[in-house]
N, C-alpha and C positions, 0 to 999 in steps of 0.2 A: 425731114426729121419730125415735124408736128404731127404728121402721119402714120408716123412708125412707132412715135412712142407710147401712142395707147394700147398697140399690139405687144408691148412687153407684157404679158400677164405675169406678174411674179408667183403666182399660183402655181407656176410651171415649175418653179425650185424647188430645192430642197429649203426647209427652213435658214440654217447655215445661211448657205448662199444667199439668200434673200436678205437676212441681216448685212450681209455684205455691201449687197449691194443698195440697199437703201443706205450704208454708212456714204460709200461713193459719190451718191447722188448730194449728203448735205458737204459732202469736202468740195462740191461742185466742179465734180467731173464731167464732163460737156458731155451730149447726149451720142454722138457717134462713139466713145472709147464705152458707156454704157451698152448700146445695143451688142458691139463686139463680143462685150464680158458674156451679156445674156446669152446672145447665142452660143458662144462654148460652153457654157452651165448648164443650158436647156439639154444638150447632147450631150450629156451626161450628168447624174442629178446624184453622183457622189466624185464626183469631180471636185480637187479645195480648190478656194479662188487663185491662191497664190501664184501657185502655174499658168493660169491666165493671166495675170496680170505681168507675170516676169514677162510673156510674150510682146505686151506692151509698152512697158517698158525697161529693158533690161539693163544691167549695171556691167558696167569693165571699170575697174578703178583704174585712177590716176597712179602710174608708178609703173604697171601691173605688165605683163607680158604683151599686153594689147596694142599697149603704148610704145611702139622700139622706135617711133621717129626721132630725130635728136632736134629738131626745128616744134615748138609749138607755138603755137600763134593766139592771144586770148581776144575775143572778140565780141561785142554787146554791145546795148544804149546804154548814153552815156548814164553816170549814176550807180549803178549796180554794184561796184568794187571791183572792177576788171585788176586793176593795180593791187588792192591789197589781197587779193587772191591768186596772184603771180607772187607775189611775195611771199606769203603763205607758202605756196607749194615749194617755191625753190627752197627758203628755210629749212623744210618739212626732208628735202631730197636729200640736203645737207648735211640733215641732223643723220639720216640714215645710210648717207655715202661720205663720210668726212674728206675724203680722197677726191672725190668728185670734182669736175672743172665744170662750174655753171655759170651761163652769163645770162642778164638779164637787158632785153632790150626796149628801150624808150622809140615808138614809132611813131611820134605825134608832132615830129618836127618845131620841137620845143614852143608848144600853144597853150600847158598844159600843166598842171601841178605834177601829175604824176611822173614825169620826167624827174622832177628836184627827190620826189617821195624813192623810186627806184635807185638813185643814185646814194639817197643817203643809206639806205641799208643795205647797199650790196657795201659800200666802204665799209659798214660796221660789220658786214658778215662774213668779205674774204670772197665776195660774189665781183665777177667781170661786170663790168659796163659798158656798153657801147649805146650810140644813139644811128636810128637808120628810120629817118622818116620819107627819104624816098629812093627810087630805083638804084643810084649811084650808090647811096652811102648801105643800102642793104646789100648791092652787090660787094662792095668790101667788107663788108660784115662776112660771107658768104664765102668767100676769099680765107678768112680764117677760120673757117666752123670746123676746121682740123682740132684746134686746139683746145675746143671742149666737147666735155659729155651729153648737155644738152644745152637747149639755146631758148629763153622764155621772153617772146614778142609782146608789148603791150601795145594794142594796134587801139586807137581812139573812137568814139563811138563815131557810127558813120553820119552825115550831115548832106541835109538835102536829100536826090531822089538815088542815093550812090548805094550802089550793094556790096557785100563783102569778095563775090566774085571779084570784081572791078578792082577792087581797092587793090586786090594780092597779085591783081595783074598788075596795075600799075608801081606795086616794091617787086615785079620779077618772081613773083613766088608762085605763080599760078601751075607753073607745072613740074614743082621741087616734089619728087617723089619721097624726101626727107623730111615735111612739115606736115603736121594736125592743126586742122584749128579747132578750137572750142569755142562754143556760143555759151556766155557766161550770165547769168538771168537771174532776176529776184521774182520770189514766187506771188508778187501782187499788185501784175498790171492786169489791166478787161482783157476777154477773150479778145476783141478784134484788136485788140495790141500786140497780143500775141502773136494774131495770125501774119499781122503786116511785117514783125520781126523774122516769122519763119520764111517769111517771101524773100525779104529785103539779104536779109543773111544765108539763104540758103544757098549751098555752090557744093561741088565734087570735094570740097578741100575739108569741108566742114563735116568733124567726125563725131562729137561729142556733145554731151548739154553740162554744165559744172552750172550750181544751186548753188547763189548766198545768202543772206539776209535769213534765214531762216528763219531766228529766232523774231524776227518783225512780222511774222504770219501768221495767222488764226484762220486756213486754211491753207490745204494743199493739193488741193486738184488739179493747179496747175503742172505739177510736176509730170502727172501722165498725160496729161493734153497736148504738151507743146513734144513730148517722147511720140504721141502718134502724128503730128502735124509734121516733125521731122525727119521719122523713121533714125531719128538715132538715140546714143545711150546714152546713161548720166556717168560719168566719169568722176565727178566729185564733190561732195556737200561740202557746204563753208556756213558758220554758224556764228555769236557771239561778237563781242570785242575784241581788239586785243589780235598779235600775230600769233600767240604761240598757242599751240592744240586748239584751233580756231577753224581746221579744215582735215579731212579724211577722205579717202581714196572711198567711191562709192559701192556698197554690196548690198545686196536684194535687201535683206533683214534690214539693214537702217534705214530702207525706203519706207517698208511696211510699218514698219516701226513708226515712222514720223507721220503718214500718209492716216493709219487707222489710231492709232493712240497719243500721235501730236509730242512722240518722244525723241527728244534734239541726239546726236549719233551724240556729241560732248557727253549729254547725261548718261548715254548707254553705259559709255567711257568709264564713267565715275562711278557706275554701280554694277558695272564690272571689277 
């Protein structure tokens, strides 16, 4: 890539475009999702960036048609909010399916705050609970997944040289054609953190990228980096304090939005 990128002439764009893509480069967008852009822009030089970049990295929000498995699985290093953004969302399901049978499950074989955290707000919210930290007790989980609409796994971050594959073989989930898992991330660890997360986590199972911490970041280039390292989509931003209006089903516009103008989906919210 030291090689390649003095051959970016940006002389080769359209003005446009070039303002674009020098914004990219200070959001520290890593130089291969760079070279990409350029060369769709260079082949054509009234080409908007936009459409390049959706191919990059594209959105299906959380809720949305994309999503009909009733098993989802949240999955990251530890730290990030795996838990309050399983909360978030079930809430979020709630507030918009009141009918709804949601459970939300504790996979950490009671090691873990987040087990007490799920439990006290599924009792305050009319939310199922169950705990299934390993093969047995997720298979009786599994046993009753009759009896609800969806089913939200807080699996713990992985430890040691363990990958996410491994982990969902060893709860039985490896080849439930009913479960997504999401890889749940905050936008400000190093590139090579990144890349060891995209290795460690990556498996067939893993469908999605869901963004928290947002409002803690004064860039965002990671959001398309870790979108081409794993060829998948973002599914959903989480922003702010606080559970309620703190997470939103992800779409192209609140990317770009945050990505070039550093504007939170929350404030879109509020000046909508």
């Amino acid at each position: 890539m030291a090689l390649v990128k003095p051959q970016m002439n940006m002389d080769d764009l359209a003005p446009r475009q070039r303002v674009a893509l020098q914004y990219l480069e200070r959001e520290e967008v890593d130089t291969q999702v760079m070279l990409r852009v350029f060369l769709d822009l260079k082949a054509d030089q009234d080409r908007p960036i936009l459409p390049v970049l959706e191919s990059v990295a594209p959105c299906y929000g959380f809720g949305s048609k994309k999503w009909l498995q009733k098993i989802h699985v949240f999955a990251g290093p530890h730290g990030v909010g795996k838990t309050s953004c399983l909360v978030r969302l079930a809430l979020r399901e709630k507030q918009l399916k009141p009918k709804s049978r949601i459970c939300v499950v504790a996979s950490d074989e009671g090691q873990g705050k987040g087990r007490l955290v799920l439990r006290h707000y599924a009792d305050l919210s009319g939310l199922a609970f169950r705990e299934a930290g390993n093969a047995e007790e997720m298979e009786a989980l599994l046993k009753e997944a009759h009896k609800f609409d969806m089913i939200l796994v807080d699996l713990p971050g992985l430890s040691g040289k363990a990958t996410l594959g491994e982990r969902l073989a060893d709860l039985g989930l490896a080849d439930n054609r009913d479960m997504a898992a999401h890889l749940v991330l905050a936008p400000y660890f190093s590139a090579s953190q990144y890349a060891e997360i995209a290795r460690r986590y990556g498996c067939p199972q893993l469908k999605s990228l869901i963004w928290t911490k947002l409002d803690e970041a004064c860039t965002f280039g990671a959001l398309l980096n870790m979108a081409r390292l794993t060829e998948l989509p973002v599914s959903a931003l989480s922003f702010g304090a606080g559970l309620k209006n703190t997470i939103t089903p992800a779409v192209s516009e609140m990317l770009w939005r945050l990505i070039f103008k550093h504007t939170l989906p929350g404030c879109q919210a509020e000046r909508n």
